[in-house]
C-alpha positions in Angstrom: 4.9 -4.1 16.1 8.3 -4.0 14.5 9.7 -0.9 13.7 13.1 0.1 11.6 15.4 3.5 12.9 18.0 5.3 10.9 19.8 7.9 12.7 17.4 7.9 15.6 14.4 8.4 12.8 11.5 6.1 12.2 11.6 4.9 8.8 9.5 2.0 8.3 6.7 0.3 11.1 5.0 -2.6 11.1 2.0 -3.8 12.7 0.6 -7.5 12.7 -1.4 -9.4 15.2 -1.0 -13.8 15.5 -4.1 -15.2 15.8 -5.5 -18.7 15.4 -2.0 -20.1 14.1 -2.0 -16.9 12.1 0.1 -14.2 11.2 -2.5 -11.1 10.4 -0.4 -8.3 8.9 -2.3 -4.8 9.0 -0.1 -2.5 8.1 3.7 -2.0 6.8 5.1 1.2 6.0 8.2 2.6 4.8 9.3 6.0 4.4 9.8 7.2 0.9 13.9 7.4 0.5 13.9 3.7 2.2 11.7 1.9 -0.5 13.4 -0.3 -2.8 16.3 -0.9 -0.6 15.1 -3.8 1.3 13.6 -2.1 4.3 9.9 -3.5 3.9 11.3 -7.0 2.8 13.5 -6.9 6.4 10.4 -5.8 7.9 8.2 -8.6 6.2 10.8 -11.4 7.3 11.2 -10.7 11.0 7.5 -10.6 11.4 7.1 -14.0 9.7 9.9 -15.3 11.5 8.3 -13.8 15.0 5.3 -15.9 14.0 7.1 -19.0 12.8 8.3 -19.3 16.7 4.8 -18.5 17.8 3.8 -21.5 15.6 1.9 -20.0 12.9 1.5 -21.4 9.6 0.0 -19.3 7.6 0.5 -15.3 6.9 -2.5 -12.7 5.6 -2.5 -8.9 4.2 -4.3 -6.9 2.1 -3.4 -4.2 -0.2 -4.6 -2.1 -2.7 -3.6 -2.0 -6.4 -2.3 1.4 -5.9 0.0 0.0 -3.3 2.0 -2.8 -3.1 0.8 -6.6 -4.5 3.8 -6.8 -6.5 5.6 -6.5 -3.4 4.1 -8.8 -1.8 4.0 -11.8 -4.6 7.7 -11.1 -4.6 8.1 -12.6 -1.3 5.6 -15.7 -2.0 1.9 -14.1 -1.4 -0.4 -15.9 -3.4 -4.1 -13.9 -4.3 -7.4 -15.5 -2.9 -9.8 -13.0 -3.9 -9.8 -9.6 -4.9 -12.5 -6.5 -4.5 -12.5 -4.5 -7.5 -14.0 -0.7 -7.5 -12.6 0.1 -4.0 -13.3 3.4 -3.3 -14.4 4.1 -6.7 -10.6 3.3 -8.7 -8.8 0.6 -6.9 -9.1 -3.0 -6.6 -8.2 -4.6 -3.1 -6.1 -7.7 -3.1 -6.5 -10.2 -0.2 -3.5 -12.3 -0.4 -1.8 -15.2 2.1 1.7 -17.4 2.4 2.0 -20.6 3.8 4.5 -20.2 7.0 
């Protein structure tokens, strides 16, 4: 779990799990005034760094169309499959990045 403080307030967690050479990210959030700034790509790169040294070579996360894949193409996820009526609107995105 990684976690980013401004003035002693939580603005932005992560939480990931390595498994089987493989950096499993579950969820990232960043507070509203914080997005856009570079907060969730920090984030993004000190967990794949972490799992780098753990020797992982490969990263996974899953989002929802109403959240963030451009986000995460932006920092070199590539799309394997895709489930579309989610929860009757959305389409979830399963993406991965080679490490």
């Amino acid at each position: 779990m990684l976690s980013a403080v401004y003035q002693g307030e939580t603005v932005a967690g992560l939480v990931a799990r390595t498994w089987w050479d493989v950096l499993d990210i579950q969820y990232l959030w960043v507070a509203e005034p914080f997005r856009g700034k570079g907060t969730g790509r920090t984030m993004m790169l000190r967990a794949e760094d972490e799992a780098r040294k753990q020797g992982c070579q490969l990263a996974t996360v899953d989002t929802f169309s109403c959240q963030a894949p451009l986000f995460y193409r932006k920092l070199g996820y590539q799309e394997y499959g895709s489930l579309s009526g989610y929860a009757g609107n959305y389409t979830r995105h399963y993406m991965s990045k080679k490490l």
